[in-house]
C-alpha positions in Angstrom: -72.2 -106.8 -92.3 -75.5 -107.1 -94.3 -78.7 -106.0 -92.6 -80.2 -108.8 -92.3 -77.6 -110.6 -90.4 -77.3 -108.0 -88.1 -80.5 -108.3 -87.0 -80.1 -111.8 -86.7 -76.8 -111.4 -84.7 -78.6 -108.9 -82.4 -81.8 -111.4 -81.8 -79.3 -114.3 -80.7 -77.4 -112.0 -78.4 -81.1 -111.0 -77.1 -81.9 -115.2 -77.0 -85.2 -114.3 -79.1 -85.6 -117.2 -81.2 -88.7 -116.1 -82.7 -87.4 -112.4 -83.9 -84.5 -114.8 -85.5 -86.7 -116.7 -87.6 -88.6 -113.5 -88.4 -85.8 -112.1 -90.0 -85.2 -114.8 -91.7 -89.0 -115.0 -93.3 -89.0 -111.4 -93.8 -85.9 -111.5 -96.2 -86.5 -114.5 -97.7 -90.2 -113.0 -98.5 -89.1 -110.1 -100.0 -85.8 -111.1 -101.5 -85.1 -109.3 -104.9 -82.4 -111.3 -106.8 -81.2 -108.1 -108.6 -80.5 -105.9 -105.3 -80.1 -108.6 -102.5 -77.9 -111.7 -104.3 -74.6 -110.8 -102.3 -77.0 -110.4 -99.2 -78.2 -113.7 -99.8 -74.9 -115.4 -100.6 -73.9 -113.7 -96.8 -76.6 -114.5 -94.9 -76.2 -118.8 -96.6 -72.9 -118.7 -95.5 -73.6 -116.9 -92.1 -76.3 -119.2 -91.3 -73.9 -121.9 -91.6 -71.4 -120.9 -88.9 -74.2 -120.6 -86.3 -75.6 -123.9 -87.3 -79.1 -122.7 -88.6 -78.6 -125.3 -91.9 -82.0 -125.4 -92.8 -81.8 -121.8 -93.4 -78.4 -122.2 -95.1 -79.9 -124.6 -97.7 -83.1 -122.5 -98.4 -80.7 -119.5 -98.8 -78.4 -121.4 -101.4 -81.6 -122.7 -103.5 -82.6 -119.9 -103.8 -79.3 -118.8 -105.2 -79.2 -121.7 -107.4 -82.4 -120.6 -109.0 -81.3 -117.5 -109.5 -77.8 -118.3 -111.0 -77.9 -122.2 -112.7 -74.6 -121.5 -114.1 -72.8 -120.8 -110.5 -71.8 -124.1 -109.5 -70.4 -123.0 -106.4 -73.7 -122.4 -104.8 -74.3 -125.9 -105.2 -71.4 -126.9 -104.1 -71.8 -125.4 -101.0 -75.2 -126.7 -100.8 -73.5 -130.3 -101.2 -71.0 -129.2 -98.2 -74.2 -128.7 -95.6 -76.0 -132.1 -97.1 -72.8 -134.2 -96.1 -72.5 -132.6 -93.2 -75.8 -133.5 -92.2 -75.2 -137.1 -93.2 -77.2 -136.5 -96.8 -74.2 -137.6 -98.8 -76.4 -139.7 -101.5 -78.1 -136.4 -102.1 -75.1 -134.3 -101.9 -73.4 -136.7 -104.7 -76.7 -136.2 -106.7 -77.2 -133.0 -106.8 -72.7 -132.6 -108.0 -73.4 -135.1 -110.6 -74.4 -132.4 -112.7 -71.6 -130.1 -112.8 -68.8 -130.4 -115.5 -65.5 -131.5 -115.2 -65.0 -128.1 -117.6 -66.2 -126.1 -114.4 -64.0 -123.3 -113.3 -64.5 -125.1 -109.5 -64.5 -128.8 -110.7 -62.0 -128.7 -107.8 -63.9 -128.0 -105.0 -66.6 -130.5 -106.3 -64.0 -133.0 -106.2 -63.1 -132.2 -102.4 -66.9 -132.4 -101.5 -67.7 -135.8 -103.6 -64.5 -136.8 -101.1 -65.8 -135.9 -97.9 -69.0 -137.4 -99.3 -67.2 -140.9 -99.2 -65.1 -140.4 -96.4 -68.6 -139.8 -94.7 -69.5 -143.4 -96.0 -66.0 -145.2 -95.3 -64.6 -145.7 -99.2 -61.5 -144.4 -98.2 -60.4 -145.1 -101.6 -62.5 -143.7 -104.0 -62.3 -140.5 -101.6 -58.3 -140.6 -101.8 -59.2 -140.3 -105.9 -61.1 -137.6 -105.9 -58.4 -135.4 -104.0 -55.9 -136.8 -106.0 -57.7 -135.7 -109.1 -58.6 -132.4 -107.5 -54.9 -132.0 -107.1 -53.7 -133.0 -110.1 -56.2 -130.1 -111.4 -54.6 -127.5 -108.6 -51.4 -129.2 -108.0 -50.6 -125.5 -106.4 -53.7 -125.7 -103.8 -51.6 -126.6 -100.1 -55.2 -127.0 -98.5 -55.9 -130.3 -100.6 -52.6 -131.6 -99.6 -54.1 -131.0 -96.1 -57.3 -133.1 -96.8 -55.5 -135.7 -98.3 -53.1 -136.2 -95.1 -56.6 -136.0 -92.5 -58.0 -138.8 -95.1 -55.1 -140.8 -95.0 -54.5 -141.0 -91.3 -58.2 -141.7 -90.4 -57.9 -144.8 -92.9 -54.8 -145.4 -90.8 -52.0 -145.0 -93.8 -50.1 -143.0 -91.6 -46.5 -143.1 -94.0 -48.8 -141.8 -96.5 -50.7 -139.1 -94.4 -47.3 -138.2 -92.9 -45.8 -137.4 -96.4 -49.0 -135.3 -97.2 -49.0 -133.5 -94.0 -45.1 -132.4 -94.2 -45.7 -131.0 -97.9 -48.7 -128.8 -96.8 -46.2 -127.9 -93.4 -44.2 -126.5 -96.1 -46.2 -124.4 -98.1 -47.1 -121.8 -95.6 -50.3 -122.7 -94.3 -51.1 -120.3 -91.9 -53.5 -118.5 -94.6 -55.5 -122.1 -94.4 -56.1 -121.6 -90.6 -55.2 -125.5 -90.6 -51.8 -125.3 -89.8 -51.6 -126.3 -86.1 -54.4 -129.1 -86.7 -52.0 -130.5 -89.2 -49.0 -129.7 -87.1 -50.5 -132.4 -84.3 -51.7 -134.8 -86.9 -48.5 -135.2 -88.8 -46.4 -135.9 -85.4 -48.8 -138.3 -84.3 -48.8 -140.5 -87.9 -45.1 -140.1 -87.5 -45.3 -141.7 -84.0 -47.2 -144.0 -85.0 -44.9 -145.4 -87.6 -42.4 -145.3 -84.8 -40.5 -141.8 -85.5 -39.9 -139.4 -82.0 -38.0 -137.2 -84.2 -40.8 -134.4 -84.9 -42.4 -135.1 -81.7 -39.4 -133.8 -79.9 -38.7 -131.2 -82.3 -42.9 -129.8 -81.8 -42.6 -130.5 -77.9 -39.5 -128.1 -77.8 -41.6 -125.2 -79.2 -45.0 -126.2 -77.2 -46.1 -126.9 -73.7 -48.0 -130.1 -73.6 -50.5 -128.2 -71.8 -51.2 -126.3 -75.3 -51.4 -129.9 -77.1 -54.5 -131.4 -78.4 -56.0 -134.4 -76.3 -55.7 -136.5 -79.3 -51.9 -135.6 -79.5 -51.4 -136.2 -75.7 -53.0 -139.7 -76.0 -50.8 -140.9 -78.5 -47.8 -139.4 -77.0 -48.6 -141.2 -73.4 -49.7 -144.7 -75.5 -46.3 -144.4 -77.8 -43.9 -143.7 -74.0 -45.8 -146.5 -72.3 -44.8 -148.9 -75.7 -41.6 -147.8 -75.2 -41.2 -148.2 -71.6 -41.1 -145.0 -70.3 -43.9 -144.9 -67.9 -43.0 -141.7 -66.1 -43.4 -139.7 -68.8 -46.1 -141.5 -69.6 -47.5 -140.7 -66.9 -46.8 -137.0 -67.0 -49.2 -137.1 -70.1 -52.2 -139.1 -69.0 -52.5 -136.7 -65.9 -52.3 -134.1 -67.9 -55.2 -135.7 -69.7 -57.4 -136.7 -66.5 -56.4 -132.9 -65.5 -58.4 -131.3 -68.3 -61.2 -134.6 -68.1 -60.9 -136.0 -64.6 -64.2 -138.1 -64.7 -62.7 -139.9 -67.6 -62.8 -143.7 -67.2 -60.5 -144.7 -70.1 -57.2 -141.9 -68.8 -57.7 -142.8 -64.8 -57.8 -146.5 -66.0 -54.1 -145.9 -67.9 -53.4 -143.3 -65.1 -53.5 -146.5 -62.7 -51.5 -149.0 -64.6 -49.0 -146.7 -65.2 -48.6 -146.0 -61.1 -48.7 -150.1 -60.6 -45.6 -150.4 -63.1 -43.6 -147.5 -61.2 -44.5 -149.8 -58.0 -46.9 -146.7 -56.7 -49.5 -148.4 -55.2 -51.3 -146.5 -53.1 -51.6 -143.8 -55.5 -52.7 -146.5 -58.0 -55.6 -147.1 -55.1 -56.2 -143.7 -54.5 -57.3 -142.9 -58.2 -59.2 -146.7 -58.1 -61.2 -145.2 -55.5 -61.8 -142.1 -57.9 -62.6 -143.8 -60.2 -65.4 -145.4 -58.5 -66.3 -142.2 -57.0 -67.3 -140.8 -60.1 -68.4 -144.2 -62.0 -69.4 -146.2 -59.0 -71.3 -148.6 -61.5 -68.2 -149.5 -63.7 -67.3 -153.1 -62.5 -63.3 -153.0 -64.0 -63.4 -150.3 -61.7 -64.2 -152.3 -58.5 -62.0 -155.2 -59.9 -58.7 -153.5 -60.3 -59.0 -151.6 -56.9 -60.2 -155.2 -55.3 -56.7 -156.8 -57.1 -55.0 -153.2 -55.3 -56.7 -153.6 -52.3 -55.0 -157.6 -52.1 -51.7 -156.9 -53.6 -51.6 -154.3 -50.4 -52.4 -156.7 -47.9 -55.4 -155.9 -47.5 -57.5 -159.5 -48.4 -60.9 -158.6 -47.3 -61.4 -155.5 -48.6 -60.2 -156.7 -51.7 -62.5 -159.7 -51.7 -65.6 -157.0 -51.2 -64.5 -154.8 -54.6 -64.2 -158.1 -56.6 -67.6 -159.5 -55.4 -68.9 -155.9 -56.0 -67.7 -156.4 -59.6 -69.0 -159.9 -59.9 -72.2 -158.8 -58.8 -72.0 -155.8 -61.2 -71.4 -157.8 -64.3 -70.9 -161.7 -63.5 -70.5 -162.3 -67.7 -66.9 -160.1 -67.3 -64.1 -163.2 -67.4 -61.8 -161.4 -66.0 -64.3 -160.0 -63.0 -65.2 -164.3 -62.2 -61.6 -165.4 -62.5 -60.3 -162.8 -60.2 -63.1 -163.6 -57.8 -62.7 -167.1 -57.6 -58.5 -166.8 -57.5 -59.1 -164.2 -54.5 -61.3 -166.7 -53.1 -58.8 -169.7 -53.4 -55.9 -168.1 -52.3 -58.2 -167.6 -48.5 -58.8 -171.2 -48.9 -62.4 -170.4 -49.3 -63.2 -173.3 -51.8 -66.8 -174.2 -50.6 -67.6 -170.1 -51.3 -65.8 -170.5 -55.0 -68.0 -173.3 -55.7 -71.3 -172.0 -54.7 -70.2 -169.1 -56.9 -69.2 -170.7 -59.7 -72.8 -173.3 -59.8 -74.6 -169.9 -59.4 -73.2 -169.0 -62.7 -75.6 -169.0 -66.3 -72.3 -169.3 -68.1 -70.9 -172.2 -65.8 -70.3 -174.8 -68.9 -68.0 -172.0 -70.4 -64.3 -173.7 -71.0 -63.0 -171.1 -68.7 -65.6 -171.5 -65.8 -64.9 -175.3 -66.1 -60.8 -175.0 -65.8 -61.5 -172.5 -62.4 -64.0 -175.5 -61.5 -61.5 -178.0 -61.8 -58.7 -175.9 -60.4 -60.5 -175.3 -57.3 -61.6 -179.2 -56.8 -58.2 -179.3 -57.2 -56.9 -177.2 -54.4 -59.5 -179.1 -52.1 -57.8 -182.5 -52.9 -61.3 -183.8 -54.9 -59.5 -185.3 -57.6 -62.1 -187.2 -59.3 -64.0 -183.6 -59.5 -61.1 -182.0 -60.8 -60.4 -184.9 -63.3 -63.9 -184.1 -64.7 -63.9 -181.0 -64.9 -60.2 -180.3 -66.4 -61.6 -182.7 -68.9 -64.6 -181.0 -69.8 -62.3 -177.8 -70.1 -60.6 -179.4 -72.5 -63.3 -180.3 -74.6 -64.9 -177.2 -74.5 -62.0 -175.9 -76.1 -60.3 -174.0 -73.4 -56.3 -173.4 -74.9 -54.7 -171.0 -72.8 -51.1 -171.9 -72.3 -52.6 -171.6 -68.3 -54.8 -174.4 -68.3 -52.3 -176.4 -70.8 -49.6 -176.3 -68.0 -52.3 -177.4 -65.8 -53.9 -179.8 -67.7 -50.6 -181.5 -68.7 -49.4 -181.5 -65.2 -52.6 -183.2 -63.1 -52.8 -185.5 -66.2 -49.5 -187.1 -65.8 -49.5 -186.6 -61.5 -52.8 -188.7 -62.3 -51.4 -191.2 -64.5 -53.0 -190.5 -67.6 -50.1 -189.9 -69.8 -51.8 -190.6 -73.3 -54.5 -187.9 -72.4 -51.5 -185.4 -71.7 -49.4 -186.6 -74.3 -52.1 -185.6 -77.3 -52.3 -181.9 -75.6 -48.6 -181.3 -74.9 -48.4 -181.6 -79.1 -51.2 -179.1 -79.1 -49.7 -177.2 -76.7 -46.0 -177.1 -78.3 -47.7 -175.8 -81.5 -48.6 -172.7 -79.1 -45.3 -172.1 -77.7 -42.7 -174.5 -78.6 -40.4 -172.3 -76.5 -42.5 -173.0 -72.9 -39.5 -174.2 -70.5 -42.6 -176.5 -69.1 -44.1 -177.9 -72.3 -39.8 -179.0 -73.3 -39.5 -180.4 -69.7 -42.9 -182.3 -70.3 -41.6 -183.3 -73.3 -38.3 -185.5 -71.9 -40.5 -187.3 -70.0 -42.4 -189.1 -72.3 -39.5 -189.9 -74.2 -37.9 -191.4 -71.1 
């Protein structure tokens, strides 16, 4: 270890900021380019693992002033610029080296990250392929190529990249488990178990990545296997158990299994921790009801109304909730208090509810002005077609039954609609 970065080292451990930068001055001030290049060339790449990039770049200029020819100093300097979201400069300042370079490779892999960083997946994939066409025996570029691939979501692909580098002995690459994860999860994703349960026989999942376990518990739930789904996502809320998104799939895994006071009991965590998150009150309101308990669930939905009254789902729930009580008069007041009451949706819960309180020349209007507002869910269709014909206007239901068919030409109501107009 070089002096300077010694004394460096020892001013972080000390949490003296300014004798860190002092060092830093002090060698920079007195560098000599004939005694102190390989210091130099340490200390750039040193400064870089403790995150001091400024310093890193002043280093590697200085480096490139002193050796033009040595393209890998700006190569590195190109590394630190995309890194820091520079990537026009960092392809700038490459544009310069030759394809004749002895490290035309790397510059290849950092013009690569360099698009990756601005989302041409494609002209990034070209640049590794060229750089491995060049050093068709380098495994690490096979590993880049398989990270590209499956964050541009060509997961065959990124598999088949991932495998070969599995294959070369990566363990000098220090890559080898991050590859490991990524090339079972692309092969889950294209619907392959096969190397997950060959991985999860050598590994705990307490050992796997978070990224690896969420995949795992999404691909079990797909398949239908919520316990072991399960098993997963609390693994997951075990190592982040203020996380919103795992407590959320934590909870509709327990409602499947028919678990539902467990589903409540991690509701209510969930609101303990986020009490400001209105899907949070909503789904422990629709627990709270499906347990028999109607008025506390009526207070979590009107807490998530109140929370965020543009939320569909939070209204609809609501007024439902409120309708099943029989408290219609409430719905309405609700629903007129509402900025977004012309919605399509708003109008078919208006009209639903006039309905339930026998108003049927409200409910006419309303369904009606649903309709026009474009509301198509196969729901109000049903609905629509059905209190149009009880009401006698069959021509009005006729035109949306074809509408409807064209959505589900299967729907055991829409076919039974459909003998009696030709009756």
């Amino acid at each position: 270890m070089t002096t300077v970065i010694k004394e460096i080292q020892q001013a972080l451990e000390e949490q003296d900021i300014e004798k860190v930068y002092e060092s830093y001055h002090r060698f920079f001030d007195h560098f000599d380019p004939e005694n102190d290049l390989q210091e130099m060339a340490d200390l750039a790449t040193y400064s870089v693992s403790i995150g001091f990039y400024e310093e890193a770049k002043r280093a590697l200029l200085r480096l490139t002033e002193v050796e033009p020819d040595e393209a890998i100093w700006t190569i590195l300097l190109a590394e630190i610029l995309v890194a820091e979201g520079e990537t026009d400069q960092a392809l700038s300042i490459l544009y310069d080296i030759p394809e004749t370079d002895p490290d035309y490779p790397s510059v290849l892999v950092v013009q690569s990250e360099a698009y990756r960083e601005e989302g041409d997946f494609d002209l990034a994939e070209k640049k590794l392929l060229k750089a491995k066409d060049l050093e068709p025996d380098e495994a690490i570029i096979d590993f880049y190529l398989g990270t590209l691939l499956f964050e541009a979501g060509s997961f065959e692909r990124s598999a088949f990249f991932l495998e070969r580098f599995l294959k070369q002995n990566p363990e000098e690459t220090g890559e080898e488990e991050r590859a490991q994860e990524l090339y079972v999860e692309a092969t889950l994703r294209m619907g392959n178990k096969e190397p997950l349960e060959q991985f999860i026989g050598e590994e705990s999942i307490d050992g796997l990545s978070s990224d690896l376990l969420t995949q795992m518990a999404s691909y079990e739930s797909i398949e239908g296997n919520y316990e072991k789904s399960l098993e997963y996502y609390m693994e997951l809320l075990e190592r982040e158990p203020e996380n919103s998104e795992v407590t959320l799939n934590v909870i509709q895994c327990l409602l499947i299994l028919k678990r539902d006071e467990e589903a409540k009991s991690y509701a209510k965590k969930w609101i303990a921790f986020d009490e400001l998150n209105d899907e949070a009150h909503r789904i422990l309101g629709q627990i709270e009801i499906a347990t028999g308990n109607q008025q506390e669930g009526l207070l979590e939905l009107k807490e998530a109304v109140n929370l965020n009254n543009d939320s569909i789902l939070n209204v609809t729930s609501y007024v439902e909730a409120l309708n099943d009580e029989e408290e219609y008069e409430e719905s309405i007041a609700f629903l007129e208090s509402l900025e977004t009451k012309e919605d399509a949706v708003i109008l078919y819960l208006f009209a639903k509810t006039y309905e339930a309180m026998e108003e049927y020349s409200e409910a006419f209007t309303n369904y009606q002005k649903a309709y026009e507002a474009g509301e198509s869910s196969l729901e109000f269709y049903e609905d629509y077609i059905r209190f149009m014909i009880e009401e006698g206007r069959k021509e009005q239901a006729k035109v949306a039954l074809q509408e409807a068919l064209k959505l589900d030409p299967f729907n055991p109501e829409f076919i039974r609609y459909s003998f009696i107009f030709e009756e």
